[in-house]
C-alpha positions in Angstrom: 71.3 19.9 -22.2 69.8 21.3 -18.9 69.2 25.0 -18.9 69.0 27.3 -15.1 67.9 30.9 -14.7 71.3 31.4 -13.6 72.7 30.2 -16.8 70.1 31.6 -19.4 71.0 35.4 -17.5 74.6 35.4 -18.7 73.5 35.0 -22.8 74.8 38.4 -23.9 72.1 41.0 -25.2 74.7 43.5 -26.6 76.5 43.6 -30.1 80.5 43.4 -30.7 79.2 45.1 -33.6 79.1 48.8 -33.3 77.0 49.3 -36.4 74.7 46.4 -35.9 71.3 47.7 -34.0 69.9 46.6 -30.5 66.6 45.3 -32.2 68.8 43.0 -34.4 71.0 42.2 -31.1 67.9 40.9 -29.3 66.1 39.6 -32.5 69.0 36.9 -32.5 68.6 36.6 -28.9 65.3 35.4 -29.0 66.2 33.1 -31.8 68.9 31.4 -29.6 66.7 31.3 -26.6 63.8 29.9 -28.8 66.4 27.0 -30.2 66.8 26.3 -26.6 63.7 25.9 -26.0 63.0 23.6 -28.6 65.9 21.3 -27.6 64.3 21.3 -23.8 60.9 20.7 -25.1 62.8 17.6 -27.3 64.3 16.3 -24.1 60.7 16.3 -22.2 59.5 14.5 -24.5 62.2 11.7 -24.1 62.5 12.0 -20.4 62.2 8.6 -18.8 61.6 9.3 -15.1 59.4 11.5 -13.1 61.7 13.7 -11.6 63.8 14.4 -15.3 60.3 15.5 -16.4 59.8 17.8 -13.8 63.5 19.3 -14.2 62.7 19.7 -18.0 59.4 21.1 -16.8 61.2 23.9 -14.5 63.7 24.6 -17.0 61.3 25.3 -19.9 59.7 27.5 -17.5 62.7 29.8 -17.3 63.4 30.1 -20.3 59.9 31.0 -21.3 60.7 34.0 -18.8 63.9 34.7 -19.9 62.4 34.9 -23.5 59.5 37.1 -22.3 62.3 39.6 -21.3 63.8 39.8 -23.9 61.1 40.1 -26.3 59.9 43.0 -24.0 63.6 44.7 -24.3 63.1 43.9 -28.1 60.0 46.0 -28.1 61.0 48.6 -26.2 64.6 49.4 -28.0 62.4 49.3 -30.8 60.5 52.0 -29.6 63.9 54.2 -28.9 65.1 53.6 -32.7 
């Protein structure tokens, strides 16, 4: 399973769930995003060529990104609670 920037954007930050709070929202965000992560680090570990390796490589670096933001929204809704 291959992850892009593009792709880890669209994961939705917001609650169907009128009466569930933001901080809970993003604290299951970050799980999600952290399972991914844990599957992409899986897969570099398997990765048989160079160039899969790098892919892996570039796609772990996103979604340490991606997580970064979130965990920064996370802190800041916090904050607003």
């Amino acid at each position: 399973m291959r992850f892009y920037d593009y792709q880890t954007n669209k994961i939705s930050l917001r609650s169907k769930n009128p009466k569930e709070t933001v901080s809970s929202t993003r604290h299951k965000s970050i799980v999600f995003l952290v399972e991914q992560q844990l599957l992409l680090h899986e897969q570099h570990g398997k990765a048989k060529t160079p160039n899969e390796s790098t892919m892996l490589e570039w796609q772990i670096e996103a979604m340490d990104r991606r997580i970064a933001a979130v965990v920064c929204e996370l802190y800041k809704a916090i904050a607003l609670e």
